[in-house]
mmCIF file of the C-alpha atoms, coordinates in Angstrom:
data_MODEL
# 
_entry.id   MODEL 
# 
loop_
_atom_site.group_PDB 
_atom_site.id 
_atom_site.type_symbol 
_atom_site.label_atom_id 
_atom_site.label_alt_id 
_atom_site.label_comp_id 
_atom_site.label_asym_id 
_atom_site.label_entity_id 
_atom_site.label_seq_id 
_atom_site.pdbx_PDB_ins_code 
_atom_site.Cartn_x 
_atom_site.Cartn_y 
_atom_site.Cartn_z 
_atom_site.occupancy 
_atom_site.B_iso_or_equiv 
_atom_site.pdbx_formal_charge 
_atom_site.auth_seq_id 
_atom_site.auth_comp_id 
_atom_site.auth_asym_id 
_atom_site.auth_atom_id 
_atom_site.pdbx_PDB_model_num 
ATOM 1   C CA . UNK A 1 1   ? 23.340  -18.106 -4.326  1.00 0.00 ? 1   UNK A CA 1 
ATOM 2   C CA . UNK A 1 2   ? 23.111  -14.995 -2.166  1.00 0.00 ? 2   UNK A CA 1 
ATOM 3   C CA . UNK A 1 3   ? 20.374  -15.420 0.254   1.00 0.00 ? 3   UNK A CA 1 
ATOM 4   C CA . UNK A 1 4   ? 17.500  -11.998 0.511   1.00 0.00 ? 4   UNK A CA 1 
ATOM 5   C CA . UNK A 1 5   ? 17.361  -9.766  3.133   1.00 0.00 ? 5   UNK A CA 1 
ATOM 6   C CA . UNK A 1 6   ? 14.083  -9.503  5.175   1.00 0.00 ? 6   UNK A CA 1 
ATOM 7   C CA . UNK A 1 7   ? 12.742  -6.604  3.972   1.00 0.00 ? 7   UNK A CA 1 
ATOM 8   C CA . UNK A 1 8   ? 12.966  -7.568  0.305   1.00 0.00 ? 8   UNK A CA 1 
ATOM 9   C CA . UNK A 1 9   ? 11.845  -10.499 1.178   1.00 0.00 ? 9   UNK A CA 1 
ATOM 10  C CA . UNK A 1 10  ? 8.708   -9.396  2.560   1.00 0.00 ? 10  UNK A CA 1 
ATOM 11  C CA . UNK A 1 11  ? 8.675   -6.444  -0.184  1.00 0.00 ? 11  UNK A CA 1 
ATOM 12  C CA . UNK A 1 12  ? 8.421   -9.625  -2.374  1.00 0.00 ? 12  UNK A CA 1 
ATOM 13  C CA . UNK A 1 13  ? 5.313   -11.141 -0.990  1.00 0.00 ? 13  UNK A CA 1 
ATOM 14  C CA . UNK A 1 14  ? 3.494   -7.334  -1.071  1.00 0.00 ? 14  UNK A CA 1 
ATOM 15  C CA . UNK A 1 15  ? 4.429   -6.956  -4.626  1.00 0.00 ? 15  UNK A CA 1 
ATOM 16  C CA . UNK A 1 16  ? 2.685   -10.964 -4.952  1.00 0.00 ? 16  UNK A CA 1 
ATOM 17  C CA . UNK A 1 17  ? -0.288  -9.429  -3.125  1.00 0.00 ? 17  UNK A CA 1 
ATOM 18  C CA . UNK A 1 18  ? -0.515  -6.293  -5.768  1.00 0.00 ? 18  UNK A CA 1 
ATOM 19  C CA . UNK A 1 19  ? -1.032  -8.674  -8.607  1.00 0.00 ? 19  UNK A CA 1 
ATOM 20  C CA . UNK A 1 20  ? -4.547  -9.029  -7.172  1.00 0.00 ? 20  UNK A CA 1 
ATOM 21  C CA . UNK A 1 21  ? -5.067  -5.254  -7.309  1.00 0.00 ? 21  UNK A CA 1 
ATOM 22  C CA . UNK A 1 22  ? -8.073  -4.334  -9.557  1.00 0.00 ? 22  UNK A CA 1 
ATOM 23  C CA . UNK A 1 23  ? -7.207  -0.566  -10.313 1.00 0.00 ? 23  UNK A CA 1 
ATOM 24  C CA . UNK A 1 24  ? -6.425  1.092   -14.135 1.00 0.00 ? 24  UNK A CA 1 
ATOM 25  C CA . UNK A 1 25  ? -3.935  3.460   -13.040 1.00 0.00 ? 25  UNK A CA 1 
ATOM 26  C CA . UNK A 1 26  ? -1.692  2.005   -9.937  1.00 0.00 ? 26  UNK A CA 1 
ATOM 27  C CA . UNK A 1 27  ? -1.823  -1.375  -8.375  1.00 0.00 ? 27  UNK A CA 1 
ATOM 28  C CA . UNK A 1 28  ? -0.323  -1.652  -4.809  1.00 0.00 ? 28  UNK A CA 1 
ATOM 29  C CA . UNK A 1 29  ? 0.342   -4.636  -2.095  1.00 0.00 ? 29  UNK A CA 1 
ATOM 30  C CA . UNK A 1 30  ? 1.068   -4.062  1.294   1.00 0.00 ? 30  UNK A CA 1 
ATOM 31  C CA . UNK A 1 31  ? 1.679   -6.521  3.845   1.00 0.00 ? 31  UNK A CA 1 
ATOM 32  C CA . UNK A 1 32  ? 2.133   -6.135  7.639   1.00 0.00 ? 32  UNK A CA 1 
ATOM 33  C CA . UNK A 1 33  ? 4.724   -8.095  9.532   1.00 0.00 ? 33  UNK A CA 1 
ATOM 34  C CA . UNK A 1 34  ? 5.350   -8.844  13.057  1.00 0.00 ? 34  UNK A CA 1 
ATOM 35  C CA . UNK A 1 35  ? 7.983   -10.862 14.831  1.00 0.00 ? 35  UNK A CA 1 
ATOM 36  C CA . UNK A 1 36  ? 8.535   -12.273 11.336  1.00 0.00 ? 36  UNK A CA 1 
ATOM 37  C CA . UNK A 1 37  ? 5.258   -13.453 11.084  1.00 0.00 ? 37  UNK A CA 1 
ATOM 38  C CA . UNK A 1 38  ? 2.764   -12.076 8.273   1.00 0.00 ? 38  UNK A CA 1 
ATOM 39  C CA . UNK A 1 39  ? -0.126  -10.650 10.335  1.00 0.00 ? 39  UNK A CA 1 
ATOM 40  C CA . UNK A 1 40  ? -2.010  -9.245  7.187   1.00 0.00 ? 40  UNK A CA 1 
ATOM 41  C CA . UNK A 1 41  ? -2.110  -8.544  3.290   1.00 0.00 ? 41  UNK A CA 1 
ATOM 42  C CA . UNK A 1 42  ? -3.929  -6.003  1.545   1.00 0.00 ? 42  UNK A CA 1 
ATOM 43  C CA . UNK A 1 43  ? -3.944  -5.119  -1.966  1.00 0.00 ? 43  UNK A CA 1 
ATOM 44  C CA . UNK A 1 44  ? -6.299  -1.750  -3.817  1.00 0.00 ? 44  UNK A CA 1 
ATOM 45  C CA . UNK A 1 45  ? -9.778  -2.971  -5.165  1.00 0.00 ? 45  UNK A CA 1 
ATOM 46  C CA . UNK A 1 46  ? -13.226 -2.065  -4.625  1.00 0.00 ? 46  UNK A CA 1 
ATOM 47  C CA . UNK A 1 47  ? -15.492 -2.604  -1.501  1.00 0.00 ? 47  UNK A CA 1 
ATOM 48  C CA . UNK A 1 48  ? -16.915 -6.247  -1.148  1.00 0.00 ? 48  UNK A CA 1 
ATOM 49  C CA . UNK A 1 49  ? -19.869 -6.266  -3.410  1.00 0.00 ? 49  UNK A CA 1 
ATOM 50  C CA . UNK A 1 50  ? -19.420 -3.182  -5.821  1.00 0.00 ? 50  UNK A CA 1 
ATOM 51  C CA . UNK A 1 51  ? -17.293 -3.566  -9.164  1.00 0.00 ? 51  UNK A CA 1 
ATOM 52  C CA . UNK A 1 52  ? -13.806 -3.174  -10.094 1.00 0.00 ? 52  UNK A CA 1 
ATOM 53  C CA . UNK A 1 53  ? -12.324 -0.506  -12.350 1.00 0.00 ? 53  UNK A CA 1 
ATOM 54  C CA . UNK A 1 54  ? -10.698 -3.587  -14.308 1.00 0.00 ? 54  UNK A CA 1 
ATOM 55  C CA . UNK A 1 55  ? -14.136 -4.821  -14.664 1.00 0.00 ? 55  UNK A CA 1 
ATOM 56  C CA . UNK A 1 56  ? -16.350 -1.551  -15.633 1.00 0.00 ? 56  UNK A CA 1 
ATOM 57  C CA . UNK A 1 57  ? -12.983 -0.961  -18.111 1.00 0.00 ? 57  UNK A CA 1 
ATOM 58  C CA . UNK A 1 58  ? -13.261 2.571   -17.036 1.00 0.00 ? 58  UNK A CA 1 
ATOM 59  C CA . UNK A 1 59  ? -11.413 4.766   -14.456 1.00 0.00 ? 59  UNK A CA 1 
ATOM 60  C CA . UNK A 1 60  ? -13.184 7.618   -13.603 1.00 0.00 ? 60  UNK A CA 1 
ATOM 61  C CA . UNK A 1 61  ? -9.718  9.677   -11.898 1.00 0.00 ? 61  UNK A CA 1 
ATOM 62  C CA . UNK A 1 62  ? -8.145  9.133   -15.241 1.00 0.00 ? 62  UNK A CA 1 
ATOM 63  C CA . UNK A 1 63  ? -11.292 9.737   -17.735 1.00 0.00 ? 63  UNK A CA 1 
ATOM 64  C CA . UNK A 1 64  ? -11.418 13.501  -15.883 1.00 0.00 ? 64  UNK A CA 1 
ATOM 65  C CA . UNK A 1 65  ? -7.519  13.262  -15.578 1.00 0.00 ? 65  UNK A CA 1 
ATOM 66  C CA . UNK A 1 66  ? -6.980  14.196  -12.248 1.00 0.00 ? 66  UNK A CA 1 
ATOM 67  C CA . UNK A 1 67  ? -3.023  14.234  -11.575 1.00 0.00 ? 67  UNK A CA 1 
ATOM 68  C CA . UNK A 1 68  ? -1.785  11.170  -8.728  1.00 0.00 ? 68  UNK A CA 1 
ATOM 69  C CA . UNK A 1 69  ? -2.361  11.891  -5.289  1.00 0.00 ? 69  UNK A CA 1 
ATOM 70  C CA . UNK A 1 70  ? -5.625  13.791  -5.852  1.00 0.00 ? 70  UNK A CA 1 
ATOM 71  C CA . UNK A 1 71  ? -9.220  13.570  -5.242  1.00 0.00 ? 71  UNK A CA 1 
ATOM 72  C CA . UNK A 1 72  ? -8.971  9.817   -4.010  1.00 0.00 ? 72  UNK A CA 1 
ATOM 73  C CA . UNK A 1 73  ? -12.797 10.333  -2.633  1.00 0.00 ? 73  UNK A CA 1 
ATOM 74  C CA . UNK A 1 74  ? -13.737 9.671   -6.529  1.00 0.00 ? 74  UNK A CA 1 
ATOM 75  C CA . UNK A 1 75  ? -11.606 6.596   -6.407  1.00 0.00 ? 75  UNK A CA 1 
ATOM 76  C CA . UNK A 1 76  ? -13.638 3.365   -6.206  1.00 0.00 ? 76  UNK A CA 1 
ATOM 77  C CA . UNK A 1 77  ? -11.455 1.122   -5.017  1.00 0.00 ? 77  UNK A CA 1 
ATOM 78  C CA . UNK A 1 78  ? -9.991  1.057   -0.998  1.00 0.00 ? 78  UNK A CA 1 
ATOM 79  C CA . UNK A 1 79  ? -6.265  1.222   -0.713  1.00 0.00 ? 79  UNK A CA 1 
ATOM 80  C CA . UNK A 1 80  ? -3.842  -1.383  -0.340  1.00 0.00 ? 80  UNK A CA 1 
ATOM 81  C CA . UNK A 1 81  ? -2.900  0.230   3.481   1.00 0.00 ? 81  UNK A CA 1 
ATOM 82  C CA . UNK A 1 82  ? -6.230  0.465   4.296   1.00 0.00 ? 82  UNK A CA 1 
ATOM 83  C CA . UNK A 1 83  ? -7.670  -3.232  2.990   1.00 0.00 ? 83  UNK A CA 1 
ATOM 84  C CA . UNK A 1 84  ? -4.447  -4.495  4.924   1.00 0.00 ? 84  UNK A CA 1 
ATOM 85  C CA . UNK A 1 85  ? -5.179  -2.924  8.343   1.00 0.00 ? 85  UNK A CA 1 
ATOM 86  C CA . UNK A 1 86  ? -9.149  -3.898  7.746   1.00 0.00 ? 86  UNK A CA 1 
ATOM 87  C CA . UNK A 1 87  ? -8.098  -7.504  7.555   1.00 0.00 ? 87  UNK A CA 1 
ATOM 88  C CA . UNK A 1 88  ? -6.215  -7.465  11.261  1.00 0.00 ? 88  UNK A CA 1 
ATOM 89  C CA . UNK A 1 89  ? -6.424  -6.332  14.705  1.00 0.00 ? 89  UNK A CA 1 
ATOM 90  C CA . UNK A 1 90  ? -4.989  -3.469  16.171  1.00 0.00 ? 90  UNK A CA 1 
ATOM 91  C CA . UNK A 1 91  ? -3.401  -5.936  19.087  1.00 0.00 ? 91  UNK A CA 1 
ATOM 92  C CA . UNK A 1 92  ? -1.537  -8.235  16.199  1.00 0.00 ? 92  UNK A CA 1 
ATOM 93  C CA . UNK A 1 93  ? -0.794  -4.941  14.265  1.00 0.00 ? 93  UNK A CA 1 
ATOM 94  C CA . UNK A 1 94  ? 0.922   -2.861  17.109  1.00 0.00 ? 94  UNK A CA 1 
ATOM 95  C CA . UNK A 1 95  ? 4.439   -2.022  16.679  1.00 0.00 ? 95  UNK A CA 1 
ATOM 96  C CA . UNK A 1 96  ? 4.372   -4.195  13.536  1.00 0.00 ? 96  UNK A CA 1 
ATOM 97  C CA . UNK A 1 97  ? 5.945   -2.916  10.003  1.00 0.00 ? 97  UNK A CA 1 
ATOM 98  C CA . UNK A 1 98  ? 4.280   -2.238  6.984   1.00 0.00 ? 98  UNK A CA 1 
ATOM 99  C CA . UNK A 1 99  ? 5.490   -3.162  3.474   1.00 0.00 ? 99  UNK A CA 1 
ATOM 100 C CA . UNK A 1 100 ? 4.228   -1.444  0.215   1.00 0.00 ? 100 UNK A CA 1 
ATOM 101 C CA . UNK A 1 101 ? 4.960   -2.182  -3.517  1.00 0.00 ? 101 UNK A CA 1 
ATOM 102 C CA . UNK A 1 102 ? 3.274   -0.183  -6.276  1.00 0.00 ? 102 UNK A CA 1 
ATOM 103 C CA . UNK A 1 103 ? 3.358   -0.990  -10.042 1.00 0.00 ? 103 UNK A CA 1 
ATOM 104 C CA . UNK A 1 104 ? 2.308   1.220   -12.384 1.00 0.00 ? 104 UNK A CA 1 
ATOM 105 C CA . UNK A 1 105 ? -1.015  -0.645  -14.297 1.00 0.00 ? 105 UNK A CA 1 
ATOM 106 C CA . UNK A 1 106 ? -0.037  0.135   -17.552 1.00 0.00 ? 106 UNK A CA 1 
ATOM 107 C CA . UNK A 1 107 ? 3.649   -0.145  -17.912 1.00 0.00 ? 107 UNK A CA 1 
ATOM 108 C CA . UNK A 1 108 ? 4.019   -2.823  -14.727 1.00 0.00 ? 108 UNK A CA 1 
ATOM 109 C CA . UNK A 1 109 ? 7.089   -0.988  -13.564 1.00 0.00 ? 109 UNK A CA 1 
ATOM 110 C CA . UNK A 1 110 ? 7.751   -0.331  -9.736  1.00 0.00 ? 110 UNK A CA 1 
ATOM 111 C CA . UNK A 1 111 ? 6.575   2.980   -8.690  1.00 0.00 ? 111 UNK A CA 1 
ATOM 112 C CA . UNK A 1 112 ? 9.550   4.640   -7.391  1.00 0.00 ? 112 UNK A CA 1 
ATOM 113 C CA . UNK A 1 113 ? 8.216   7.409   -5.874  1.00 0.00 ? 113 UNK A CA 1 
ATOM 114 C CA . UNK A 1 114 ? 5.335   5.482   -4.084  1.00 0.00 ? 114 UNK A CA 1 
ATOM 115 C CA . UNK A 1 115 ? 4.127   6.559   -0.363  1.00 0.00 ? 115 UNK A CA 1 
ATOM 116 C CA . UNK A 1 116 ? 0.935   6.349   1.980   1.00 0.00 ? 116 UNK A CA 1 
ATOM 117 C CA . UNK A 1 117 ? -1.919  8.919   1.009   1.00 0.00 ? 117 UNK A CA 1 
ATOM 118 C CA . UNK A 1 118 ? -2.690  11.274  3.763   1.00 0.00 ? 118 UNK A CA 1 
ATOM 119 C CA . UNK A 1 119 ? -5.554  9.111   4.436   1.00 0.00 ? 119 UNK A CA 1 
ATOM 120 C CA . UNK A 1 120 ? -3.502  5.503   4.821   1.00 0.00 ? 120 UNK A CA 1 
ATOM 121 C CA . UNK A 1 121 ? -0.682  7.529   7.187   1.00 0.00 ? 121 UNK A CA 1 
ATOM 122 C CA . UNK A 1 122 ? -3.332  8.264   9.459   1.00 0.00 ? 122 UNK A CA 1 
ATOM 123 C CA . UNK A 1 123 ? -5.092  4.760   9.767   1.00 0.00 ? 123 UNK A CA 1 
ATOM 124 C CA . UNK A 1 124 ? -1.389  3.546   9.765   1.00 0.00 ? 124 UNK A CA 1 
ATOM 125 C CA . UNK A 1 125 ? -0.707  5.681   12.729  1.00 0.00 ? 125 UNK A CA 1 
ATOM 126 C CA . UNK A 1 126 ? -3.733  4.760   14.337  1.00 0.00 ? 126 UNK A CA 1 
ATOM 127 C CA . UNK A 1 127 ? -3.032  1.257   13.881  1.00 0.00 ? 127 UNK A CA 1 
ATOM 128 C CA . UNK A 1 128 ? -0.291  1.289   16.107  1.00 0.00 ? 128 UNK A CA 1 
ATOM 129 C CA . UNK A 1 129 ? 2.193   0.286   13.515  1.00 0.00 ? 129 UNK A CA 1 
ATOM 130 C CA . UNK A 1 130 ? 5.830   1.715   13.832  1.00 0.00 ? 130 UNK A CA 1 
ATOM 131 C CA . UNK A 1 131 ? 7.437   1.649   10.824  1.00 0.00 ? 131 UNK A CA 1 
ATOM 132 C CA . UNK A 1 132 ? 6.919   1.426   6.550   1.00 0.00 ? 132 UNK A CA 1 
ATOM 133 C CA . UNK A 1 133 ? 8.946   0.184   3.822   1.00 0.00 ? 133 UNK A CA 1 
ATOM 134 C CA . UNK A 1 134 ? 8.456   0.960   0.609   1.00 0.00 ? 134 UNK A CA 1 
ATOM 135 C CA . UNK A 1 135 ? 9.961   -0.255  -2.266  1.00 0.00 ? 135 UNK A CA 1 
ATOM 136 C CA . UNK A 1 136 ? 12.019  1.775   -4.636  1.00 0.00 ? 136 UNK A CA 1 
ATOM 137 C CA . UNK A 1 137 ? 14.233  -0.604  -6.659  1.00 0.00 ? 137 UNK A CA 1 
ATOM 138 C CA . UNK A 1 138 ? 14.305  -4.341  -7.213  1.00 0.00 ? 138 UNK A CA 1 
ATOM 139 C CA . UNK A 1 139 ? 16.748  -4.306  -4.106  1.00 0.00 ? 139 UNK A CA 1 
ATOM 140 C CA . UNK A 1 140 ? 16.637  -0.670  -2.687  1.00 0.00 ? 140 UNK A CA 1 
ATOM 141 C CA . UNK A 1 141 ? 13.634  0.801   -0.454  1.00 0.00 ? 141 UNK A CA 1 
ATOM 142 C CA . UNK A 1 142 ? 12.852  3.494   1.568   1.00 0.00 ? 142 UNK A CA 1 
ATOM 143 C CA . UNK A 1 143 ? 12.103  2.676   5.792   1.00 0.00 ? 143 UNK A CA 1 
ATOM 144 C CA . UNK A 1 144 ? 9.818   5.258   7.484   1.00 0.00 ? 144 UNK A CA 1 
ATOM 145 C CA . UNK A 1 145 ? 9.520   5.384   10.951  1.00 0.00 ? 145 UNK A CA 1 
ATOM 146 C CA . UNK A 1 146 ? 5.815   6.292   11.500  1.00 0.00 ? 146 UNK A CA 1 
ATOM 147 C CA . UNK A 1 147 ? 6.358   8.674   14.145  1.00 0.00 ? 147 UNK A CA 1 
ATOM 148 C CA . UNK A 1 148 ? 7.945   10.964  12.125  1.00 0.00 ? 148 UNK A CA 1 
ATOM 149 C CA . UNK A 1 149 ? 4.295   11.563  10.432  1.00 0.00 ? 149 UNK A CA 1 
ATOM 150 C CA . UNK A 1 150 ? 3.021   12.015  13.477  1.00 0.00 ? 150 UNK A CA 1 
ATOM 151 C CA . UNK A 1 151 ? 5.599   14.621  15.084  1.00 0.00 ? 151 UNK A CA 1 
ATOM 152 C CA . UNK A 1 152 ? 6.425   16.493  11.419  1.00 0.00 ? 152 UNK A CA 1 
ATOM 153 C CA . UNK A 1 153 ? 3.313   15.670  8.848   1.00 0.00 ? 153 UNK A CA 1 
ATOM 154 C CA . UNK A 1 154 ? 1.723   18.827  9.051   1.00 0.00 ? 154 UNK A CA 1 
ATOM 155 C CA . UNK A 1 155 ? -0.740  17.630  6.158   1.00 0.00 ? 155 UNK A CA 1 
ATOM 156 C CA . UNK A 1 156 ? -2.180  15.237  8.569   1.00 0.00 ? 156 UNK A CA 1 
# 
């Protein structure tokens, strides 16, 4: 048996943490790692307190279909990035790597295109994390060094 390589190993436990993810459209898990130690997990769902998409049955991004990567403010639920950086402290989190997995809700297949909103790249940044992986493939992903947002993301 061939033994996994670190990042898909740890793109294995975010894609665990999406399968709590409450949303209609797109589930994601993120992680963040640190001298091989798990620091956080995050996964999309609503605030503490207010209801899930899953449990209202009703999205209101897709009822007024409005296309992926828009008009997140009428999203209810807080994204995997952000629920993962909530849940740790800057200290643990600096110079530390991201993971994210996204599924699609409907289909469950891997989201091959899937990246940090505007929003996430900038509380990423902030956080003092250094580098993303996202998962493309089973076995292939995609390694960001977050400084390149911050020197060449004009959007941000």
């Amino acid at each position: 048996m061939e033994r996994r390589d670190k990042h898909n190993y740890y793109l294995d436990i975010a894609q665990t943490v999406l399968e709590r993810g409450t949303c209609l459209r797109r589930n994601y898990g993120a992680i963040i790692v640190k001298n091989d130690r798990i620091i956080s997990t995050g996964y999309a769902g609503a605030p503490r307190g207010r209801k899930n998409c899953i449990d209202m049955q009703c999205c209101l991004r897709e009822s007024k279909q409005i296309p992926h990567g828009e008009r997140y403010e009428l999203c209810r639920s807080v994204h995997a990035e952000a629920n993962c950086i909530i849940n740790a402290s800057r200290n643990e989190m600096i110079g530390g790597t991201l993971y994210l997995v996204g599924v699609d809700a409907k289909s469950g297949e891997l989201i091959h295109d899937a990246n940090s909103c505007a929003m996430c790249r900038r509380l990423i940044i902030n956080a003092g994390i250094d580098r993303v992986v996202v998962r493309n493939t089973e076995t292939d992903y995609t390694e960001i060094i977050v400084r390149d947002w911050v020197f060449n993301d004009d959007t941000l």
